[in-house]
C-alpha positions, 0 to 999 in steps of 0.5 A: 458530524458523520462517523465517516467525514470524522477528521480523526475517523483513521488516526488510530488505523491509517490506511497503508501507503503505496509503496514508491515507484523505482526511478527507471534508471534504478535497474541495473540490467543484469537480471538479478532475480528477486534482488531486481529492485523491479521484483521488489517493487512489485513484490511490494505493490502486491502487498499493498493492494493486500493491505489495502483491501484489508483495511477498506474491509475494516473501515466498511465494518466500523461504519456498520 
């Protein structure tokens, strides 16, 4: 069995999880800034395009 089709090839690494998206009503209207659950969710969806990226670039370097 290759390395990459291993079932336990990413148990040690686990590729990061994309944060959930808020319900539409979750906003309460008033502008609150960074407080926004809005803000913070795409505050969030950055870091995990980020952490994502990162942990891609470490699964190609263990292939190689």
């Amino acid at each position: 069995m290759s390395e990459i089709n291993r079932p336990d090839r990413h148990l040690s690494d686990p590729a990061p999880r994309a944060p959930d998206e808020p319900d539409a009503f979750a906003c309460c209207g008033n502008e609150c800034g960074e407080s926004c659950v809005w803000t913070i969710y795409q505050h969030a969806c950055r870091r995990y395009e980020r952490d994502l990226l990162a942990w891609q670039t470490r699964q190609l370097e263990q292939e190689g």
